[in-house]
C-alpha positions in Angstrom: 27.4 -30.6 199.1 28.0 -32.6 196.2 30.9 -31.2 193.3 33.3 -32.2 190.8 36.9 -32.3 191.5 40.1 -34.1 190.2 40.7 -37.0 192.1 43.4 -36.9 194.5 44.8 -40.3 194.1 44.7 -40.7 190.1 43.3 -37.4 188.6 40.6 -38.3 186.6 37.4 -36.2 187.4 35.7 -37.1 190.7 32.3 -36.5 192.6 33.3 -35.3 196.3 30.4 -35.4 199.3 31.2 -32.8 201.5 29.1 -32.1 204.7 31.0 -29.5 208.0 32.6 -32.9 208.9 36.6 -33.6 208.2 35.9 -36.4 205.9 35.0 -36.7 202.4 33.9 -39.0 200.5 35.1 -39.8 197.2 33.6 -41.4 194.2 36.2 -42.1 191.3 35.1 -44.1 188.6 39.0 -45.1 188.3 39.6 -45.5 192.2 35.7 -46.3 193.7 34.5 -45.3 196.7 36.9 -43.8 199.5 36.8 -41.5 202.2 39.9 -38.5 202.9 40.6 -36.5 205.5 40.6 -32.7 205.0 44.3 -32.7 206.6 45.1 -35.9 203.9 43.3 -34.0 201.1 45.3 -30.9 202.0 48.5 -32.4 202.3 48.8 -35.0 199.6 50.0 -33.3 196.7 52.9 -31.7 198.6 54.3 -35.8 199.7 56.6 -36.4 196.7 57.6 -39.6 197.6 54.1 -40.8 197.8 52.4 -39.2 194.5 54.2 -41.6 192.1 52.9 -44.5 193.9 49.2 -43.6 194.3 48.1 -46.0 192.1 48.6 -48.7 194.6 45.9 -46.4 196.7 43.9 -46.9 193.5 43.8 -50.4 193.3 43.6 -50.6 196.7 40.2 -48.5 196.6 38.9 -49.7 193.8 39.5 -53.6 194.9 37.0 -52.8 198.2 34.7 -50.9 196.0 34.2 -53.8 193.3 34.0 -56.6 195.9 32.3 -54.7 198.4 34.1 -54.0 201.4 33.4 -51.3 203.9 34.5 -47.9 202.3 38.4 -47.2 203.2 39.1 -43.9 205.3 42.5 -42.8 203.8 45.0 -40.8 206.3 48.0 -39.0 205.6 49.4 -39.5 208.8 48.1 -42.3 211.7 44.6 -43.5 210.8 42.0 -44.2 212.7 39.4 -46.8 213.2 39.5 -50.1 211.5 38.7 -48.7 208.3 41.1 -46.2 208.5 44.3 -46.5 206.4 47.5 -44.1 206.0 49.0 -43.6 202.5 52.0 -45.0 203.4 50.3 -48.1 205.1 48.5 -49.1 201.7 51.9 -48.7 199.9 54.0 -50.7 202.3 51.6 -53.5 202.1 51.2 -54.0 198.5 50.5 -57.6 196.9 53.0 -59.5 195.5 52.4 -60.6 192.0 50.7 -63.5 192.2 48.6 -61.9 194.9 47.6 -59.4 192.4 46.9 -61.8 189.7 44.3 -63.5 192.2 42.8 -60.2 193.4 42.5 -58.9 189.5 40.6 -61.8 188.6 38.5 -61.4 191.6 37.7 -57.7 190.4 36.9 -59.2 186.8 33.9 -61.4 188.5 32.9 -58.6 190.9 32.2 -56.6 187.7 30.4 -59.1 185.9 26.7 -59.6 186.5 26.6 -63.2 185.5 28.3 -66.4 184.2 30.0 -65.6 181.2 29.3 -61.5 181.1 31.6 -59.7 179.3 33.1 -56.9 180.8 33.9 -53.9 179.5 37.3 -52.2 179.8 39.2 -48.9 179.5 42.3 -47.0 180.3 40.4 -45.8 183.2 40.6 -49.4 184.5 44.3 -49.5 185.4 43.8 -50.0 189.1 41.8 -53.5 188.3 44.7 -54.7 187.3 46.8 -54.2 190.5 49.9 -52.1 188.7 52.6 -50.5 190.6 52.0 -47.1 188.5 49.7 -45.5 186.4 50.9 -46.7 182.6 49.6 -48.9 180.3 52.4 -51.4 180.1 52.0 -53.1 183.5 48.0 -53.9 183.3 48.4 -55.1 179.8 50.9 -58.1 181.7 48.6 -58.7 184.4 46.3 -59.4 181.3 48.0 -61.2 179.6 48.8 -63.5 182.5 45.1 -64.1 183.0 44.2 -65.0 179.5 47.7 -67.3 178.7 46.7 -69.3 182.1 43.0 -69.4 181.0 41.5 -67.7 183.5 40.0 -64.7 181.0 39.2 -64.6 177.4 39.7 -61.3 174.9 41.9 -60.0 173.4 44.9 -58.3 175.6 44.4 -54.2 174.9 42.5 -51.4 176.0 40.0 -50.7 175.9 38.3 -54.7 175.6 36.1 -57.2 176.7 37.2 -59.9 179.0 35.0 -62.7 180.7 35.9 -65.1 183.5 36.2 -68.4 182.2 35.2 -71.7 184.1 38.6 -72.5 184.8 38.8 -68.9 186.7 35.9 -69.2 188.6 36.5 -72.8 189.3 39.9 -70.6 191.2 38.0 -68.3 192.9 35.6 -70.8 194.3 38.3 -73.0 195.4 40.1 -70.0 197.4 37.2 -68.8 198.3 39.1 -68.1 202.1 42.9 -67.3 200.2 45.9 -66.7 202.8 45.8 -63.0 201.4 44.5 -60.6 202.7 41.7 -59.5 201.3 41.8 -55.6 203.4 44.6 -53.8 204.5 45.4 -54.8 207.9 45.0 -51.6 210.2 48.1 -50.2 211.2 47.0 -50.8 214.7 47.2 -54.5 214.2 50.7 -56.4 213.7 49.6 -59.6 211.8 49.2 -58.4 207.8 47.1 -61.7 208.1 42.9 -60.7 208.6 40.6 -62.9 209.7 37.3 -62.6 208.9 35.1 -61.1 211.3 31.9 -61.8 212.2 30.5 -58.2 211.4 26.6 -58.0 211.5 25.8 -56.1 208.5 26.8 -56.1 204.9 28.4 -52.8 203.3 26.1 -52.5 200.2 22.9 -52.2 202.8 23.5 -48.8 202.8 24.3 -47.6 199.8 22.8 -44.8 198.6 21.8 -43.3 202.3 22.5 -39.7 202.1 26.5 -38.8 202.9 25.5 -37.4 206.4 24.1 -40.6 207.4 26.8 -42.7 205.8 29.4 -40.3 207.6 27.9 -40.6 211.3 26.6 -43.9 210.9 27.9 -46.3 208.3 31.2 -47.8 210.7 29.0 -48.3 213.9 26.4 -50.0 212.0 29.1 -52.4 210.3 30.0 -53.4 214.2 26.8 -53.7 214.6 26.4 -50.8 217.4 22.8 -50.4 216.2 21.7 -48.5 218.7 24.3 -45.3 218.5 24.4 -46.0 214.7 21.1 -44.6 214.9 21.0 -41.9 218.1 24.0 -40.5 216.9 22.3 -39.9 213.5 19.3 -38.4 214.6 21.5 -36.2 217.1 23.2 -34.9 213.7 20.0 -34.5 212.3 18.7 -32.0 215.4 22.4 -30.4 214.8 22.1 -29.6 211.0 19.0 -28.2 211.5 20.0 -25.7 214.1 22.9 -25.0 212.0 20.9 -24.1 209.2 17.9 -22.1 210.9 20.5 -20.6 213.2 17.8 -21.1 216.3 19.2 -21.8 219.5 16.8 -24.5 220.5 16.7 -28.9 220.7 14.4 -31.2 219.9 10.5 -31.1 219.2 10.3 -27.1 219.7 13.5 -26.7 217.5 11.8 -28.6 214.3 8.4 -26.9 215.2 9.9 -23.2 215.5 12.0 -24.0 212.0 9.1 -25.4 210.0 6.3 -23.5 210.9 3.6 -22.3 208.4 4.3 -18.5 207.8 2.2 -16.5 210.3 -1.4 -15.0 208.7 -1.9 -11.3 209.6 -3.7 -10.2 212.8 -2.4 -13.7 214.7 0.9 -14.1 216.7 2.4 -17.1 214.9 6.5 -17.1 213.9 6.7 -16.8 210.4 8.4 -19.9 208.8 12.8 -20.1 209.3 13.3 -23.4 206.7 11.1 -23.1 203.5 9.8 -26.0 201.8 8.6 -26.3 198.2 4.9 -26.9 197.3 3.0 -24.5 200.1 1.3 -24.7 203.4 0.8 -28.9 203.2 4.5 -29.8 202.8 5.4 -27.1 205.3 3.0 -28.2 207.8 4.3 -32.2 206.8 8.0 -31.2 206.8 7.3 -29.8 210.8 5.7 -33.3 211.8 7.9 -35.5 210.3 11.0 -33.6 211.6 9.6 -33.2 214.9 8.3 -37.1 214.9 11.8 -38.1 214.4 13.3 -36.1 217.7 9.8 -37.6 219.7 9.4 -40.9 218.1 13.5 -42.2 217.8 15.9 -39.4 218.9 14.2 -38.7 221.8 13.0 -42.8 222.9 17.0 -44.0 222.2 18.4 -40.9 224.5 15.8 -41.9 227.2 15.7 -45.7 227.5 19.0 -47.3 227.4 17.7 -50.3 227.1 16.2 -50.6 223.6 18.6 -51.4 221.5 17.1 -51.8 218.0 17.7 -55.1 215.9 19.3 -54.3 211.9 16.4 -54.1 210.6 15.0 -51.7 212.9 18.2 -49.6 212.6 18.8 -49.6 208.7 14.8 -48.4 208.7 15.6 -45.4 210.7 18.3 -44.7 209.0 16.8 -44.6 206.0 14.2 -42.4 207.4 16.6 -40.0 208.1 18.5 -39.9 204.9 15.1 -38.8 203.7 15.1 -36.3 206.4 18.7 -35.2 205.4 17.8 -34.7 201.8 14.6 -32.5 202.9 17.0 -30.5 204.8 19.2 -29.7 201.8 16.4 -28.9 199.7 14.8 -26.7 202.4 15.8 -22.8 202.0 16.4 -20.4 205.0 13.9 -17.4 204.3 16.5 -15.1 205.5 19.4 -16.6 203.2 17.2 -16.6 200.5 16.4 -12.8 201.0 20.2 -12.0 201.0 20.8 -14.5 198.2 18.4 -12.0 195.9 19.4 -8.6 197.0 23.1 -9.7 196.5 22.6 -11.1 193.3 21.0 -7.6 192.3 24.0 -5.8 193.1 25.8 -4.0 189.7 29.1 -2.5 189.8 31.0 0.6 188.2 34.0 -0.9 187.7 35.7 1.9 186.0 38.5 2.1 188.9 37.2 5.3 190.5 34.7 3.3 192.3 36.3 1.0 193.9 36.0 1.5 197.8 31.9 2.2 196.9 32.2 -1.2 195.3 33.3 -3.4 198.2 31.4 -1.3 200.6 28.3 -1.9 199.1 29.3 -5.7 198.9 30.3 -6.0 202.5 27.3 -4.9 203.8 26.2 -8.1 202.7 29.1 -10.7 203.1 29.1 -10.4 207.2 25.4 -11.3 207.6 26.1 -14.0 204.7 28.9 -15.7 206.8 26.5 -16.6 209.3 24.2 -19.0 206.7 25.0 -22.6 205.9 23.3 -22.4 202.2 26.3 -23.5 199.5 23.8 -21.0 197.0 24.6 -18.0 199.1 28.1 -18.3 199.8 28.5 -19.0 196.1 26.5 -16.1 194.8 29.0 -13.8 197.6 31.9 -15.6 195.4 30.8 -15.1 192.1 30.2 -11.3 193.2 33.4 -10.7 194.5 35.1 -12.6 191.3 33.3 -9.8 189.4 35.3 -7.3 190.9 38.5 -9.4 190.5 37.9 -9.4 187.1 37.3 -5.9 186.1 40.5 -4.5 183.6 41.2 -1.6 186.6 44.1 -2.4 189.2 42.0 -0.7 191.8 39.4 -2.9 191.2 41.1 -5.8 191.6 43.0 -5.1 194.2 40.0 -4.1 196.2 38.0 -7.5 195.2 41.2 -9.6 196.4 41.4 -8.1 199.6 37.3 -8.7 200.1 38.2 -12.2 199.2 41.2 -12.7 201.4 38.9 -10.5 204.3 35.8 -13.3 203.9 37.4 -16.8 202.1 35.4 -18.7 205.1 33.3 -20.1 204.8 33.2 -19.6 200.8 35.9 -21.8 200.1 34.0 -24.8 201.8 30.9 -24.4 199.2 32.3 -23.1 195.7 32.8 -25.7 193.0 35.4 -27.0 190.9 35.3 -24.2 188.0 34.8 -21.7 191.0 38.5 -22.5 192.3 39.9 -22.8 188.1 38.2 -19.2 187.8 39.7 -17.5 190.7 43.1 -18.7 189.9 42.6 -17.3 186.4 41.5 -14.0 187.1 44.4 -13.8 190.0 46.7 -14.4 186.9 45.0 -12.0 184.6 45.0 -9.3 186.8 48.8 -10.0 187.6 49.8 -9.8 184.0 48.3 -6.6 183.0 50.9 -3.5 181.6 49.4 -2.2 185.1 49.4 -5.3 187.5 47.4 -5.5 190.7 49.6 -5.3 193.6 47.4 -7.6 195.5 47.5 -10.3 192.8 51.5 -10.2 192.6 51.7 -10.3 196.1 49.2 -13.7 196.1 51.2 -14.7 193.0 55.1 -14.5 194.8 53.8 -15.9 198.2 52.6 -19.0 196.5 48.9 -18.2 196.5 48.9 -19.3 200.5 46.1 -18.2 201.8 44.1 -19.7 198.8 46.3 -22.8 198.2 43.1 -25.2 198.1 42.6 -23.3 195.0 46.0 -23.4 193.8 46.8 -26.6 193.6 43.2 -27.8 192.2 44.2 -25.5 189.2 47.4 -27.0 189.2 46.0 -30.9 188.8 43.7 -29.6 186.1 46.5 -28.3 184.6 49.2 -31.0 184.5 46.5 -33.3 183.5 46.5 -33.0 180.0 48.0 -31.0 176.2 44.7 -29.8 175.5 44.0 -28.4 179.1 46.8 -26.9 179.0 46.3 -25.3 175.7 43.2 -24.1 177.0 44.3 -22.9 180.5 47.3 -20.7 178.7 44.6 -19.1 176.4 42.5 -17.4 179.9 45.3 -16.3 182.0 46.8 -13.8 179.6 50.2 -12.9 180.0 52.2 -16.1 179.4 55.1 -14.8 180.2 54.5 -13.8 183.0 53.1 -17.3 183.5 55.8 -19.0 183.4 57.8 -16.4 184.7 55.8 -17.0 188.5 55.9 -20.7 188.0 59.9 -20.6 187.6 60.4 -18.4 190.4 57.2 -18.7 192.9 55.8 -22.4 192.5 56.1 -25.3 194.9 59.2 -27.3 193.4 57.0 -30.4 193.1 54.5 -28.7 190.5 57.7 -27.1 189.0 59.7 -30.3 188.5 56.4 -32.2 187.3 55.5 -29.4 184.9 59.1 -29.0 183.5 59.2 -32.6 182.7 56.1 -32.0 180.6 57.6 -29.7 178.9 61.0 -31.5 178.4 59.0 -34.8 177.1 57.4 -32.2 174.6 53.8 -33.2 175.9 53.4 -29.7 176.3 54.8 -27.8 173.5 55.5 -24.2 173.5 56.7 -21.6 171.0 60.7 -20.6 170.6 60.0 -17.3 172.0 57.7 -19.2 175.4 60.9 -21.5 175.8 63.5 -19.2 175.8 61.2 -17.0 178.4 61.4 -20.3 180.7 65.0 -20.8 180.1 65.7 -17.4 180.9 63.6 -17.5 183.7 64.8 -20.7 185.4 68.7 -19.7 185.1 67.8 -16.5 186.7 66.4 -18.1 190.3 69.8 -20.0 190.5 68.5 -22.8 191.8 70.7 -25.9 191.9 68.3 -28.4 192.3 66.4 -27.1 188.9 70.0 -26.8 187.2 69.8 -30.1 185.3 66.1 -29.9 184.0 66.8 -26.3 183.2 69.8 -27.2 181.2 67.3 -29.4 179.0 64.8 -26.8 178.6 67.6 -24.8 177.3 68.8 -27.0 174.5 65.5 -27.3 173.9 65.1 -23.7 172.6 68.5 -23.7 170.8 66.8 -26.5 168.2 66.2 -25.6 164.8 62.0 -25.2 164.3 61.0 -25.9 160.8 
């Protein structure tokens, strides 16, 4: 599955890869490519120590991206493999500063496409220059260096255009092999010092293989274990498809049973599981090329341990199967599809006298829906329930909150970006009514727990700019009981970092919205909000004009 979220290490908008593994992969046009853990994805925005040093993640990232090194795993605790990295790791060995000037001039000729290009650059470019935080000031001197020592030309701003000159690459050629490192050491290793090692395949042969393939495949073929690089894959392969036709069957009679042509009447024949587009000739072609891959590589590499296929053979086959993955994705589960339909012609009284009919009518189809893979379905089931959230009765939404709190799994794996931004607006909505929804005060004071993936992707979006959160204060209603819930029920990180917002008047609010807040924030009695609230408080005594 393939959506738009903030990205976790500078905030800018993201693409995210998700498959059922517990890595994702990242692409961040700010940071590059990266893979993070589920656990490190979950966790990071509560480590307050690490979030204002994440843009030494981002130049990290971005540095192995440009000059194309494997893709970095990122952990939040110990990593594993040797392209896995904690947080902390990546902060603790930061470049000195002449380090970084070397590296940033090495990212300059990674983005040029030939002698004397100029390349362009934006604010979105910090992380090229190797600066301990996300600000302006700190890439401009790294720029500056490079162009007063000769090493780039243009003029020192953003956004620009700045080429390598002849005495830079003349640099680079000559420490071609510097004494820095050029990776992160793995925290496994005690030397900071890396060799280079003689690894048997280069990184960018695989681009653009589909994210299963890169996810099962893409370290052992960098070792150059060939052979499970590509068994492994195809036993994933044989996997997603059982996941997604729900048979309970391997190999050849798996991809036959899943792919089969629709039975004609009066014969005995299975009617077709996985759907392909274009009628009875790609159905009939996705079934022998699926079941040619168990028989003809699958099958051959589980039997014979000793073929071991050369990196040729290996990146073929997996680029067989990336084809094979992408089939997969766009082939439909009949079943799904069926429920996908009938729940999407479901309509609702939502006068708030019918709510118990409502839900009813909806379960019927949510615990049949569970047990489909399709992102489609799961998101139609979302959207439905939302519907019900969103209706102006209490009952209503207290009845489509408990449906969603009943089945968030698997939803929450497949809804998008705006799908978590929506729910968090309609949980606010229906808490600020002259008639709130119990269930949505209760998610409100427990800190939106058992939908905090949600939460705090509505709270990036939110911090992230004035006009966003403009925007966001004009859909959830009530503001005061907005900021009422964030002065007594947010997580003191968001609190602090949206106070200071506020205080630095990048988010400006009316008299009558500050002296809510005040009011608010001397009521929880919290000492360690005492000093910011004392601000927010002279704030509102100011004369407005």
């Amino acid at each position: 599955m393939t959506s738009k979220i903030p990205c976790p290490l500078c905030g800018n908008e993201a693409v995210q890869m998700r498959d059922r593994s517990e890595v994702y992969l990242i692409k961040c046009q700010s940071c590059g490519d990266f893979q993070i853990t589920r656990e490190c994805l979950g966790d990071l925005p509560g480590e307050r120590k690490l979030l204002p040093q994440l843009m030494k993640v981002s130049a990290f990232t971005r540095y192995r991206t440009i000059n194309k090194e494997p893709v970095a795993t990122l952990f939040i605790g110990t990593p594993r493999g040797t392209d896995g990295f904690s947080i902390q790791q990546i902060i603790d060995q930061f470049p000195t500063v002449p380090e970084r000037k070397f590296k940033a001039l090495q990212n300059l000729q990674g983005l040029s496409k030939y002698w004397g290009d100029s390349v362009a650059i934006d604010r979105k470019d910090y992380s090229i220059f190797f600066p301990e935080v996300n600000e302006e000031q700190p890439s401009l001197m790294m720029m500056q260096t490079l162009v007063e020592e000769g090493l780039v030309s243009g003029e020192v701003k953003f956004p620009t255009q700045l080429t390598v000159t002849e005495k830079g690459n003349t640099l680079l050629r000559d420490q071609a092999a510097p004494a820095v490192p050029i990776a992160l050491t793995p925290a496994h290793q005690v030397s900071v010092n890396e060799e280079s090692t003689p690894v048997a395949a280069q990184p960018n042969k695989l681009d653009g293989l589909h994210p299963r393939v890169l996810g099962v495949a893409q370290k052992l073929f960098q070792d150059g274990h060939y052979r499970s690089a590509v068994l492994d894959t195809y036993v994933a392969l044989d996997n997603d498809v059982k996941h997604k036709s729900r048979l309970q069957y391997d190999g050849t009679e798996l991809m036959q049973k899943a792919f089969t042509i629709n039975n004609k009447k009066g014969t005995n024949e299975r009617a077709t599981i996985l759907k392909v587009a274009g009628g009875d000739d790609p159905q009939q072609g996705a079934m022998w090329l699926f079941s040619g891959a168990v028989m003809g590589v699958r099958n051959i590499l589980a039997h014979d341990h000793s073929i071991h296929p050369s990196e040729q053979e290996a990146l073929e086959q997996l680029y067989f199967a990336s084809m094979l993955f992408r089939r997969l994705d766009l082939a439909v589960n009949v079943e799904a599809e069926r429920l996908m339909i009938e729940i999407s012609q479901l309509r609702f009284r939502l006068d708030g006298t019918r709510s118990y009919s409502n839900t009813s009518k909806l379960k019927e189809y949510l615990a049949p829906s569970r047990e489909f893979v399709e992102d489609e379905l799961h998101r139609i089931c979302f959207s439905k329930i939302i519907e019900i959230i969103k209706s102006p009765y209490f009952s209503d939404q207290n009845a489509g909150i408990e449906l969603l709190l009943e089945w968030d799994t698997p939803i929450f794996e497949h809804i998008t970006f705006d799908d978590h931004l929506e729910l968090i607006y309609a949980i606010y909505t229906a808490g600020g009514y002259s008639y709130p929804s119990r269930a949505a005060e209760a998610l409100i004071k427990n800190g939106f727990k058992p939908i905090s993936s949600s939460l705090k992707l509505f709270q990036e979006h939110l911090l992230s700019s004035a006009e966003v959160f403009n925007s966001v204060l004009k859909k959830i209603g009530s503001r005061d009981n907005f900021f009422k819930s964030i002065a007594h029920y947010a997580d003191l990180d968001f609190k602090i970092r949206f106070l200071n917002k506020v205080v630095e008047k990048e988010f400006v609010l009316s008299k009558h919205e500050l002296n809510t807040l005040s009011y608010e924030l001397n009521s929880t009695g919290r000492k360690d909000l005492k000093e910011i609230a004392e601000k927010i408080e002279k704030m509102n005594e100011e004369p407005r004009y």
